[in-house]
C-alpha positions as MATLAB code, in Angstrom:
seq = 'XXXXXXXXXXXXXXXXXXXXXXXXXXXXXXXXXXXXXXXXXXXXXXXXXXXXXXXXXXXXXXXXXXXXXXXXXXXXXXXXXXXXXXXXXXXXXXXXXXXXXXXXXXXXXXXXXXXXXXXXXXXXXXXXXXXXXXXXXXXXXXXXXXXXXXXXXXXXXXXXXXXXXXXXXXXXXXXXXXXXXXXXXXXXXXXXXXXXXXXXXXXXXXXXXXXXXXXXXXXXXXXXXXXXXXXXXXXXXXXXXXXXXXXXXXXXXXXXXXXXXXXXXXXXXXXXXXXXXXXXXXX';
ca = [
     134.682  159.052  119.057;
     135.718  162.092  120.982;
     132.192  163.814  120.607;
     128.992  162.181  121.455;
     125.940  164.254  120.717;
     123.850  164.824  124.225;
     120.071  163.628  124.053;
     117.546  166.199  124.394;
     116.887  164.717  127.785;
     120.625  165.250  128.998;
     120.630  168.630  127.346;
     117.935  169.505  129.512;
     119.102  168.205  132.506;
     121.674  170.588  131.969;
     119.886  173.366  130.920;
     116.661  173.063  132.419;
     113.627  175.073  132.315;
     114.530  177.550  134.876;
     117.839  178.015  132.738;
     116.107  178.303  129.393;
     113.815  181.011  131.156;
     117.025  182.863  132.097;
     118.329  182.390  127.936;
     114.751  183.933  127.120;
     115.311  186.856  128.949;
     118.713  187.858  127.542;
     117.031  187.113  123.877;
     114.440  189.884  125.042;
     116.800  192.107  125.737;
     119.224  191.306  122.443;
     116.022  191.807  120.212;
     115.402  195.052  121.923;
     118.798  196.647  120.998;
     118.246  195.516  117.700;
     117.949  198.050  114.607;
     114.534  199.001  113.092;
     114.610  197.821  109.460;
     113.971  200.067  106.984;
     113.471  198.983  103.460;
     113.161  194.735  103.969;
     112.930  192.646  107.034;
     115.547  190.492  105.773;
     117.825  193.768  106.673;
     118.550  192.964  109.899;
     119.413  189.584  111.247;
     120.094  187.862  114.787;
     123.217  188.403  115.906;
     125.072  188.188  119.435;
     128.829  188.412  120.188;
     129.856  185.222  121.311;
     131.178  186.755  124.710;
     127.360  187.383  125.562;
     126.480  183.838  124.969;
     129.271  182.723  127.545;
     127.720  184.791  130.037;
     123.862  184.086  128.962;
     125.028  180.082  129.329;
     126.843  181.272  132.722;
     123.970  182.863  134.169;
     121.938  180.367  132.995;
     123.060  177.310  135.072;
     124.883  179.740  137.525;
     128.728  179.199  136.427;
     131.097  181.401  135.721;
     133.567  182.184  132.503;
     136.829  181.545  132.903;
     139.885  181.720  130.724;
     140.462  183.975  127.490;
     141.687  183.907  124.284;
     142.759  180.348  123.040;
     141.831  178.929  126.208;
     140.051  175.427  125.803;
     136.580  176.099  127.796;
     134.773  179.257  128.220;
     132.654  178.410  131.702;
     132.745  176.244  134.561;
     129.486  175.287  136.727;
     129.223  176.104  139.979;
     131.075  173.202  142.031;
     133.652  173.083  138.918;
     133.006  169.336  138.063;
     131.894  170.339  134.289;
     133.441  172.873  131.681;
     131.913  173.900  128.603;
     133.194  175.649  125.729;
     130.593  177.500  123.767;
     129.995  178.568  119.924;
     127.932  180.363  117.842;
     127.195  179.119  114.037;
     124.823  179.360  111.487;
     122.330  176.615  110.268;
     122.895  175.743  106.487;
     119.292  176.853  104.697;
     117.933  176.667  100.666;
     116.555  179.644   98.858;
     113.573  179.506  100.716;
     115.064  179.449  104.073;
     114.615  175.423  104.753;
     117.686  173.501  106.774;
     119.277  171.418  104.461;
     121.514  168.714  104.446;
     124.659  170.572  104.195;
     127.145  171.338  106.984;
     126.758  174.711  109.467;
     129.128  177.788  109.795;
     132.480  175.998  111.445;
     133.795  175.882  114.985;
     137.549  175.707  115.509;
     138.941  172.805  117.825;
     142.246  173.304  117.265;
     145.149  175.528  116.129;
     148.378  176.346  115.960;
     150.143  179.097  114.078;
     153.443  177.338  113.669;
     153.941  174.981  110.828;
     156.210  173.184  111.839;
     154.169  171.955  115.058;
     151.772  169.759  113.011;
     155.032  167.223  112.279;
     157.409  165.515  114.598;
     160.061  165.723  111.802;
     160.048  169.141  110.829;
     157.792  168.929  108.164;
     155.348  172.231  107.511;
     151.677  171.877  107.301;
     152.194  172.601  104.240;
     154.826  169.811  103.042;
     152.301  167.458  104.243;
     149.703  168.774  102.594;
     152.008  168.894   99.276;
     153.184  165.681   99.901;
     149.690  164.017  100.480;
     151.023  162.921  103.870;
     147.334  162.068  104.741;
     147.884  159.980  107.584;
     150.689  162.336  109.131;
     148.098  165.174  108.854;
     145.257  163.495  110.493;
     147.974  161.949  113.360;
     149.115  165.526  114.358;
     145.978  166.998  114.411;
     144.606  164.146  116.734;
     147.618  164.883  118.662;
     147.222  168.783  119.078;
     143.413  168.083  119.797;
     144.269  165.537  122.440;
     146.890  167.780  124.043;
     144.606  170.758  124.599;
     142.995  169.603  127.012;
     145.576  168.734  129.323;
     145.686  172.522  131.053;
     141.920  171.958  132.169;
     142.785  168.609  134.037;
     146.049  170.132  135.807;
     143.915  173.465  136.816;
     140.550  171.945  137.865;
     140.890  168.754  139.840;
     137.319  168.168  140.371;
     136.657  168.301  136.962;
     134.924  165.404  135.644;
     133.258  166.192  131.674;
     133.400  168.789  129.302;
     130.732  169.694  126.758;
     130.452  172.207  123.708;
     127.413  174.221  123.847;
     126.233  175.354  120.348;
     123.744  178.136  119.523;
     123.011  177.498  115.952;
     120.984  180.605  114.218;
     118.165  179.758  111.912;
     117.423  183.465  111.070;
     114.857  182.852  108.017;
     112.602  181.322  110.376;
     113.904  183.581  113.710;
     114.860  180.959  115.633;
     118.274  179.102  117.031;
     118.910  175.357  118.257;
     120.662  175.163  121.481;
     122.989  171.533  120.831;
     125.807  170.266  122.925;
     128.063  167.241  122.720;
     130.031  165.508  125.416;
     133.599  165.603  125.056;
     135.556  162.840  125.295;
     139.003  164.418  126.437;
     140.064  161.401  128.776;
     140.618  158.657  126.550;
     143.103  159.150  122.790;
     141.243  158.218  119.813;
     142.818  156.081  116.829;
     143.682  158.239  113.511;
     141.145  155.797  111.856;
     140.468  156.210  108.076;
     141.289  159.884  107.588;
     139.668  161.261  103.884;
     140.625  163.797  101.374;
     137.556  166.081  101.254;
     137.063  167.151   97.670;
     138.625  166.114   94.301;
     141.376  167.393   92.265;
     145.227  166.205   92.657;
     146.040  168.985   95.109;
     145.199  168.141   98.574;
     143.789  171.586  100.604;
     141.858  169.699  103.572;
     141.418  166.573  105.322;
     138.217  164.656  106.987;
     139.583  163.584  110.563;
     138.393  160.606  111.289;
     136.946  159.001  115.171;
     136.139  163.067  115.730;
     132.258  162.473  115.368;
     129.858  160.546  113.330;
     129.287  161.640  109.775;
     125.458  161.835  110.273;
     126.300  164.393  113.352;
     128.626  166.588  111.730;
     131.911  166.768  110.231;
     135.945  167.627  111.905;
     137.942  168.556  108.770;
     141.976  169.949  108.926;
     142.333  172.420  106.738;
     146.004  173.792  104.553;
     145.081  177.426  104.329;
     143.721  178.071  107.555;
     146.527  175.414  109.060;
     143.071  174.789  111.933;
     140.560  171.689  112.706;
     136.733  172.625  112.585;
     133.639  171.230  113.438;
     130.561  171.506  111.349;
     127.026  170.272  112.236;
     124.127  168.832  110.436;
     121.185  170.945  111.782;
     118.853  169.562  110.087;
     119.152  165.825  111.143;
     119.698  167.380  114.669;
     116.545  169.313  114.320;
     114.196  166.406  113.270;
     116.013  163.689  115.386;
     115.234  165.771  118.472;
     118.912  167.002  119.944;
     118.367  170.477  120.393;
     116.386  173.018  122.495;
     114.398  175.267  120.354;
     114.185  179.001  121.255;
     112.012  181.802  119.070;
     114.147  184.762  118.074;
     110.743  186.303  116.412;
     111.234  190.337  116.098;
     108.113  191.199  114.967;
     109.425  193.865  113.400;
     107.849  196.871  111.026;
     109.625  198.556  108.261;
     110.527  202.161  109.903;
     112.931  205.115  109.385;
     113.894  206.613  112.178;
     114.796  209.348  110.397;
     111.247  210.466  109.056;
     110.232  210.601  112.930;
     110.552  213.476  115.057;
     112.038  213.136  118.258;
     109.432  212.917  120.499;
     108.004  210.160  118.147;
     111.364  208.589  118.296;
     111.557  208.584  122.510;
     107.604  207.674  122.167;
     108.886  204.883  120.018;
     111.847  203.710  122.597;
     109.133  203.796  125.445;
     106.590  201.465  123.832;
     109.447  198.988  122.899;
     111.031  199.016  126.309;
     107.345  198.511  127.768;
     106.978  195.523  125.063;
     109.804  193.880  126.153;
     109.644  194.513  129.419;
     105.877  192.481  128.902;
     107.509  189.577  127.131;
     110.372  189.254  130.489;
     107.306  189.192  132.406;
     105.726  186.089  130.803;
     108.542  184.065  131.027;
];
């Protein structure tokens, strides 16, 4: 398998409590920026840029970012002997705002905007797809996730693992699961028993196979977006104890700004700031 989920333990080893007290603090500070909602609590959900959890994860075990755009990590720790690419997605929840089953918001592990890079014959993406060239699909991908990887080892010599951090946002109960899996970039993994993921006679996406247990999560190729992405099964990560939980709880009141006056409004700002500022404090 190239990913192997990391025990709570490990993650913590990692991220340890002096870390997660750092990851606390920068929620503080998110929540405070957030917009007052005015007609439903529901109005306003948690939401970072994912440039802001690089640096929170930087800070936290005192790395740095590194690379841009469709570089293959986002941060290094300090003595450079891990990477870690980092992503933000969303937990899959019912009605009633329970995890379920299903598969979170997707990560992409791989890309490339040319078609005619997924075939060593000059097929497109496409003609594969049309063709049901299942195995041929699954074989490229493997080989453009394999290859990315290469950059990292030529650029950081001391470099020894490389882990993807997820944040995974549970709004409806104002919390996220901090997960990460150990990447295993060193050694090529067979194509396996690659899968057609849905039914019909047209193929549009394919389950890659060797990527990462099914009861983990799920690496799927996809025609129309001609990309590989990961998806993870909160829920069994929740209850099987994977992930570091944090509380994203607003405590929020319905409130229009508007119907204030301004001196209510910077009264307002002071008494948050001082709130917050508590909540750093207690860290």
């Amino acid at each position: 398998m190239y990913f192997t989920p990391l025990t709570k333990d490990r993650l913590t080893e990692i991220i340890d409590t002096k870390s997660q007290a750092i990851i606390k603090y920068y929620i503080s500070k998110a929540l405070f920026a957030e917009p007052e909602p005015m007609h439903d609590l529901r109005e306003v959900s948690f939401r970072v840029p994912n440039e802001h959890i690089e640096q929170w994860i930087a800070q936290s075990i005192g790395g740095r970012r590194i690379g841009s755009g469709s570089y293959p990590i986002d941060l290094l720790n300090p003595s450079e002997t891990f990477g870690a690419d980092i992503a933000i997605v969303t937990a899959k929840t019912n009605r009633l705002g329970n995890l379920t089953l299903g598969l979170s918001g997707e990560k992409s592990i791989g890309q490339k905007f040319s078609d005619t890079e997924w075939s060593e014959d000059n097929q497109s993406l496409d003609q594969l797809f049309n063709n049901r060239e299942i195995y041929k699909i699954a074989e490229n991908s493997n080989n453009i996730f394999y290859k990315k990887f290469s950059s990292i080892t030529n650029d950081y010599e001391n470099l020894q693992k490389i882990y993807y951090f997820f944040v995974i946002i549970h709004s409806e109960e104002n919390k996220f699961y901090l997960f990460g899996l150990d990447v295993n970039y060193q050694v090529k993994q067979d194509i396996g028993k690659p899968l057609v993921k849905g039914s019909g006679k047209e193929v549009k996406n394919v389950i890659l196979d060797n990527f990462i247990q099914k009861k983990f999560g799920e690496v799927v190729t996809y025609k129309s977006k001609k990309r590989m992405e990961l998806r993870l099964r909160t829920k069994f990560l929740v209850e099987n104890n994977f992930c570091i939980t944090f509380n994203i709880d607003k405590n929020r009141e319905l409130i229009s700004l508007r119907d204030l006056s301004q001196s209510e409004i910077k009264d307002l700002y002071i008494k948050e700031s001082v709130e917050q500022f508590n909540k750093v404090n207690e860290l």
